[in-house]
N, C-alpha and C positions, 0 to 999 in steps of 0.2 A: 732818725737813724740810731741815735745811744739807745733807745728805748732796746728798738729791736736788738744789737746788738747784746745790751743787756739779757735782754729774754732767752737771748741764744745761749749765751756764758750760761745763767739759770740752769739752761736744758742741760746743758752737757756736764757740769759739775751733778747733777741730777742720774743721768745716765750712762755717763762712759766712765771708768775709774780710769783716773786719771793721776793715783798716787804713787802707782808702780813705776819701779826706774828703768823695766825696761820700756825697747824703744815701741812706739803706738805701731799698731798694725795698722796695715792698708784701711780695710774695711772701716775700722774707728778713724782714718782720716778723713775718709770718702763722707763717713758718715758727718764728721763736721764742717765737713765744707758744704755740704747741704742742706745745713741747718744753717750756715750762718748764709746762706745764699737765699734760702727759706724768707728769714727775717729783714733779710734786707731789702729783698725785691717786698714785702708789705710792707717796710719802711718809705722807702722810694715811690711807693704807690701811692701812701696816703700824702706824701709834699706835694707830688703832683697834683693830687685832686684837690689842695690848697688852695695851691697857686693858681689851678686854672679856673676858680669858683673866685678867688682874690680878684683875678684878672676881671672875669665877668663882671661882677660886682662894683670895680673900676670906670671899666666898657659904659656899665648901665649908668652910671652916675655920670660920667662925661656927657652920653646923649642927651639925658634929662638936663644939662643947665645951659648945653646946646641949644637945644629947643624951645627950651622958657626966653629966648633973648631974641 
């Protein structure tokens, strides 16, 4: 999740000017809340496919000394 997060921060200091005092328009909010929703759901994606190759991994190895006994 930092990662992405991070990458998001990147984009947008990259893209939106962000040093003017006035207040951000719509559009430049819209646009970073879908960058940081962007990043987060491929953040989110890749724990999950951790976890669930972790779990496997787990799984297969409980079977195997299962079995050996």
């Amino acid at each position: 999740m930092t990662t992405g997060a991070y990458r998001a921060v990147e984009f947008i200091k990259a893209h939106i000017k962000l040093e003017s005092a006035e207040k951000a328009s719509v559009a430049d909010s819209k646009k970073v809340v879908a960058i940081c929703t962007q990043y987060a759901q491929k953040g989110m994606l890749n724990i999950f496919i951790a976890v669930f190759f972790a779990t496997l991994a787990s799984l297969s190895s409980t079977r195997s000394s299962l079995s050996a006994t």
